[in-house]
C-alpha positions in Angstrom: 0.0 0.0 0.0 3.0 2.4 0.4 4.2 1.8 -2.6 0.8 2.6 -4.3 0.7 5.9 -2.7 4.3 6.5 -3.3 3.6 5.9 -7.2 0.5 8.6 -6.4 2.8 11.4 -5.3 4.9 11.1 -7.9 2.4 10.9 -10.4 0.9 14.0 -9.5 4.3 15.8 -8.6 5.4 15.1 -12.5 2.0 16.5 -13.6 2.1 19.3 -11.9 5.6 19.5 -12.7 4.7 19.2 -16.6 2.3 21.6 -16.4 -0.7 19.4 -17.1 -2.4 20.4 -13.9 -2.9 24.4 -13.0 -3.3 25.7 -9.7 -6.7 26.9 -11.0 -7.6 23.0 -11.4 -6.2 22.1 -7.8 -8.0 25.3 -6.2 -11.5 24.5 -7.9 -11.8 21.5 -9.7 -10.1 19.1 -6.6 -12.6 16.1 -6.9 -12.1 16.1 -11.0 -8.4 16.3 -10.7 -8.3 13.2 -8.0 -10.2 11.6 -10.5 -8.5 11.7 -13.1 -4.6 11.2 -11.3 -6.3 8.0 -9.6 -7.3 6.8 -13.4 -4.3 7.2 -14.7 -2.4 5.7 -11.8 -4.0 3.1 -11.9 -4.1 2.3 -15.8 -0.1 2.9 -15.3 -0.2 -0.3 -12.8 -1.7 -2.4 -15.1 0.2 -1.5 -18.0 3.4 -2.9 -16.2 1.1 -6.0 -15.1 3.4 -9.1 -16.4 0.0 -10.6 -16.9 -1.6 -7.7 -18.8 2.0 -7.9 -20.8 2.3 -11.7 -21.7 -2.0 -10.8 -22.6 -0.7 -8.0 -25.1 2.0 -10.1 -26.5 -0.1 -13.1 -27.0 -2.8 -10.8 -29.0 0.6 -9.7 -31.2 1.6 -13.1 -31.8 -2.4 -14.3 -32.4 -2.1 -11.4 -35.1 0.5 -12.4 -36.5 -0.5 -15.9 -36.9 -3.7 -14.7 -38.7 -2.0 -12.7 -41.4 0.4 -15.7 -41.8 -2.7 -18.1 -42.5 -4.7 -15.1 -44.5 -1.4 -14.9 -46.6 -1.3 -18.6 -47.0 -4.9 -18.8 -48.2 -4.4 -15.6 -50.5 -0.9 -17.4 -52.0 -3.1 -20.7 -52.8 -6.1 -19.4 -54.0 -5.0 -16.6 -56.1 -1.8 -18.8 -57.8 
């Protein structure tokens, strides 16, 4: 859980820090701007998932298995 809300801080320092987030936001919009650091907090955790990763690779691979058998149809019924 520390970890988590270590990742948090520096999510939002680096936003802030980019300039992606103005004082404006923080002052008035608080609730929109928790929001919206929490989503992308916690679609950056599941991006670096190993299971979401060997999921996205196996989509790539399944891919490319289909345009290898689409290919191998085309060659055959076209020749």
């Amino acid at each position: 859980m520390q970890k988590l809300i270590e990742a948090a801080a520096d999510m939002a320092k680096a936003t802030v820090l980019e300039g992606n987030i103005s004082a404006t936001d923080l002052r008035d919009h608080k609730k929109n701007v928790a929001v919206k650091l929490a989503k992308s907090l916690a679609w950056t955790l599941i991006q670096n998932h190993p299971l979401y990763i060997a999921f996205t690779l196996a989509l790539w691979g399944l891919a490319a298995f289909a345009a290898l058998v689409l290919g191998i149809v085309a060659y055959f019924w076209f020749t």
